[in-house]
N, C-alpha and C positions, 0 to 999 in steps of 0.2 A: 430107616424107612421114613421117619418123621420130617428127617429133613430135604430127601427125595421127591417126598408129595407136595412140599411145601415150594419148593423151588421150581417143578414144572407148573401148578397153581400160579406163580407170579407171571410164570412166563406168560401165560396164555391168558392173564390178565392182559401184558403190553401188545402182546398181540392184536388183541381184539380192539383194544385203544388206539393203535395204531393204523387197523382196518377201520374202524371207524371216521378216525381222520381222512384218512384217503378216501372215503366215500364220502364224507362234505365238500373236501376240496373237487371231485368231480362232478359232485351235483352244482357247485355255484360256478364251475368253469364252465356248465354245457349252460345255465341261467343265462350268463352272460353272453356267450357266444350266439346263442337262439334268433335268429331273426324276429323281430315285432311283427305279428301276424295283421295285415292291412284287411278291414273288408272292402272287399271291391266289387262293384255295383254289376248286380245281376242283369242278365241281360236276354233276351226274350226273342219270338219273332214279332211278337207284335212294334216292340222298341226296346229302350233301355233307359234303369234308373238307377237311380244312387242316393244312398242316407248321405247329409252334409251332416258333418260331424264341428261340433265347436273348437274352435284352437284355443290352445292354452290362452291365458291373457296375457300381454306383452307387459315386462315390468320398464318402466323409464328408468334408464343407466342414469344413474349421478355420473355428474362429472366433477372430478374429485382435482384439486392442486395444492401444490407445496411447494411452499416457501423456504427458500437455501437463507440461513443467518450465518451472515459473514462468513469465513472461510473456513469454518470449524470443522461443515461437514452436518451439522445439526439442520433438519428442516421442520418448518411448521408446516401441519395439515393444515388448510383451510376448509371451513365448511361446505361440503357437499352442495353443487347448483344443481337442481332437479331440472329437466328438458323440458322447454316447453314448446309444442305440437298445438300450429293454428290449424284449427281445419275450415273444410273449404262455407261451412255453413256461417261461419262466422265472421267471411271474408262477403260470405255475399250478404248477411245482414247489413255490414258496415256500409258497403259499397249501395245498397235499399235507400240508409239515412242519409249517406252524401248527395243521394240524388233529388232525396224530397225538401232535402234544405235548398240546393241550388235551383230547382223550381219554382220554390217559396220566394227565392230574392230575384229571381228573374221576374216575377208578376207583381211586387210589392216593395222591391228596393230604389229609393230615391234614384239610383244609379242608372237605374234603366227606365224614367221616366222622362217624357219630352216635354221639356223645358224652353226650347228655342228653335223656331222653323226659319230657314237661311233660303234667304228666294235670289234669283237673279232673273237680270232682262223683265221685268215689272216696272212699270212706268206710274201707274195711275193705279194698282192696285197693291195690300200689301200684305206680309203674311199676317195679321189677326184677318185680314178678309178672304185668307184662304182656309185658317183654321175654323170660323164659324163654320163651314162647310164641314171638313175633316174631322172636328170635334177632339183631335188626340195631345193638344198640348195637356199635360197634367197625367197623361195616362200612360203605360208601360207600353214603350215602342213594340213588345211581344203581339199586343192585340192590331196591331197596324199592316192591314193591307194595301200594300203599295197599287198593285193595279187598279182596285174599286176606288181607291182615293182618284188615281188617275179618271177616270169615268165619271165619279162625283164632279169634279172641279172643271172639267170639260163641259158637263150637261147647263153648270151652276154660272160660270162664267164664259160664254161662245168668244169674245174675244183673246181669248190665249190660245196658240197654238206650237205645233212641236213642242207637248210638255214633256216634260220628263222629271222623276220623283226619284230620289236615290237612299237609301236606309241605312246610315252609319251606326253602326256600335260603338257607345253603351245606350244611348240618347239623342245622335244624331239624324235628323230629316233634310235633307237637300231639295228646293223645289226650282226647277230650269223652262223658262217658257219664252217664245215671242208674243208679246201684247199688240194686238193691230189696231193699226194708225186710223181714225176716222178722215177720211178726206170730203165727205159733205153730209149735211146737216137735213133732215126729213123732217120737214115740221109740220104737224094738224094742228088741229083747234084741243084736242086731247093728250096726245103725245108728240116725244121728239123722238125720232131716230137718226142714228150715226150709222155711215156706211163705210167701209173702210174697202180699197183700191180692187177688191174681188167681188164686191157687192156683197156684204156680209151685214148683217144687222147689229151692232152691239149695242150695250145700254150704254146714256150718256154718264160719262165720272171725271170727275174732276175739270181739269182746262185745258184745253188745247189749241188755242188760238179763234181767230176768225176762219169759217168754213162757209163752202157757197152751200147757200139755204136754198132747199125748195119749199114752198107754201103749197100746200097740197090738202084736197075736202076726205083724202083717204089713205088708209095703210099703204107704202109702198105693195109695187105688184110684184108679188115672188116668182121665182123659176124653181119648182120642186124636179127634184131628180130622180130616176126607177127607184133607189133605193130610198128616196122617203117617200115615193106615192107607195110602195109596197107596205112600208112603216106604217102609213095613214091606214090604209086597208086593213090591216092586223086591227090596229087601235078600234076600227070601228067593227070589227069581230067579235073582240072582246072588251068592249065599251062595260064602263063598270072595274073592270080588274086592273088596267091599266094608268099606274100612276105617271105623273108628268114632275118634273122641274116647272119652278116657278118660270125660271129663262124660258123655257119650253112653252106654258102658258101663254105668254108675253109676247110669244113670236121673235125673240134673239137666238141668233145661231142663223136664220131660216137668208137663203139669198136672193136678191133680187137683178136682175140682168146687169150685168157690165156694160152692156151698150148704151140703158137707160143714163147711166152714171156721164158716159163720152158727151150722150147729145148732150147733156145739162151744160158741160162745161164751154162743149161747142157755140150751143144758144147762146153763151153768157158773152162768147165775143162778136155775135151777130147784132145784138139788141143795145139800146144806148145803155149810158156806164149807169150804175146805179139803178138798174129797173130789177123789180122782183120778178121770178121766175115762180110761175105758177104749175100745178099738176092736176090737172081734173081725170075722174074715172073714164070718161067718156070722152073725150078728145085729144089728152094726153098733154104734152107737156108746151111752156107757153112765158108769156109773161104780161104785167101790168104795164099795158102801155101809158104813155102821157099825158095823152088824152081824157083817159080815167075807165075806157074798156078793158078787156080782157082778148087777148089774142091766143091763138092755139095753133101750133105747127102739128102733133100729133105724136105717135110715139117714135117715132124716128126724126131725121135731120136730113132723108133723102129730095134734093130737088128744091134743098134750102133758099139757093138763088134764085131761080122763079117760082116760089113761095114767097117770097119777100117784092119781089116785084110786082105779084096781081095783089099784094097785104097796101102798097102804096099807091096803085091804082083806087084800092077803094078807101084807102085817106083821102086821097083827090074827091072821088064820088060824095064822100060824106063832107066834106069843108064847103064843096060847091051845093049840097044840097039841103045842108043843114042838119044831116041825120046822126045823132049820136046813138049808138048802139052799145048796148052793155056785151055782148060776146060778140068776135068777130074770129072765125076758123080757115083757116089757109092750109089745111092738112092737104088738101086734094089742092092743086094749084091753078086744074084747069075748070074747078067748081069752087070757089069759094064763096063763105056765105056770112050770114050776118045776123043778130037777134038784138032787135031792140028792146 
């Protein structure tokens, strides 16, 4: 009997050890198999929303290599290179500092500083007499405005025209103009003026030969056009705020008739060689005759031949009458007249 109880006791030991196995092994098989329960964002009539939940943190994979020694079959591990991940904040710091140094050397490196102004078609004028003007040799061609330059150097010098300014990198200024030719000489008691083949005023520079002179008690007479009586108008609007060019002061740039310029040269082959041509406000243009008077044709040279014919009638009058006149006018040919 003793060894009857003893032997079903064992049994129902392995039993229940055995059931117990079997009930781990289905508890960690249903574990495993279990789907991961997701929360997924509630949703409403009014909208919907959602917990963001943090992701695990990503670990950097080494990358790992070995080394094959000789043909043995033996390799060396080398040490593990951990990954390195730029990101984008530190691509834009970098690309920050490259931009503030290259605007640093744009405004302050020798390299872009002007050094040398290259002119062509200048005659009588030269680049230090363009740059007192422009002010930019020694300074970073960045601050250089090509068009105000053009403007500046227009208002500053009326003798140049068709300019044109051109701006080379790192350092280079190109400047292209025609310089106009004086073809006769204005001269007072106070200034000279040069007038060049369109009647233009310029200042006198440097040398250009002999020019026919007029002797004149006044500033040549100008011909202003709509667009500078319009000019004038404004200035005296705003008289006070409006600045000038010295040239502009001075009355250079400003034109005076073409026609004035013809008769002068005209005159110059009516009258004997060598007589001065004179210009008064009031009777117009003229010359010192030989005699030691002053003659006046007027401001034109219409009607020059009989002008000249009642001018030598009253040479006659005067040698047979003994009258020396100090002004003698032949403008009007069918009245001329005489002041002793």
């Amino acid at each position: 009997m003793r060894n009857a109880s003893s032997i079903s006791r064992a049994t129902l030991v392995r039993e229940r050890q055995k059931q117990q196995t079997e009930d781990k092994i289905k508890h960690t098989t249903k574990t495993v198999q279990q789907p991961v329960k997701k929360n997924l964002p509630m949703v409403s009539r009014n909208g919907a929303f959602a917990v963001a939940y943090s992701s695990a943190p990503k670990q950097a994979t080494r990358r790992q290599y070995n080394y094959a020694v000789g043909a043995t079959g033996a390799e060396i591990r080398i040490p593990a290179i951990s990954s390195i991940n730029i990101g984008w904040r530190f691509l834009s710091f970098f690309f920050g500092i490259f931009s503030l140094v290259g605007i640093y050397l744009l405004f302050n490196s020798s390299e872009f500083q002007v050094h040398q102004i290259q002119t062509s078609g200048l005659q009588r004028l030269s680049a230090n007499d363009l740059d007192a003007v422009m002010k930019i040799s020694g300074e970073s061609i960045i601050w250089f405005d090509a068009n105000q330059a053009t403007k500046d150097l227009s208002l500053a010098f009326p003798e140049l025209k068709d300019l044109r300014i051109t701006v080379e990198m790192p350092n280079m200024i190109q400047i292209s103009a025609v310089e106009r030719q004086p073809v006769l000489l204005w001269q007072t008691d106070k200034q000279a003026y040069w007038l060049d083949d369109e009647g233009v005023l310029i200042p006198p520079r440097g040398e250009v030969g002999e020019l026919l002179t007029i002797h004149a008690n006044s500033a040549p007479p100008l011909v202003k056009s709509m667009q500078e009586t319009e000019t004038t108008a404004l200035m005296e609007q705003n008289s006070g705020t409006t600045q000038l060019s010295i040239a502009q002061l001075q009355g250079w740039g400003e034109t005076v008739d073409p026609v004035m310029i013809d008769a002068a040269y005209q005159l110059m082959a009516q009258i004997p060689i060598d007589s001065k041509i004179l210009y008064n406000q009031v009777n117009g243009l003229g010359w010192k005759a030989e005699q030691g008077w002053d003659v006046f044709v007027g401001l034109t040279l219409n009607d020059i031949n009989y002008k000249l014919i009642a001018y030598q009638a009253l040479v006659e009058k005067f040698s047979a009458e003994g009258i020396n006149p100090s002004m003698v006018s032949i403008e009007f040919a069918l009245r001329p007249y005489y002041r002793e």
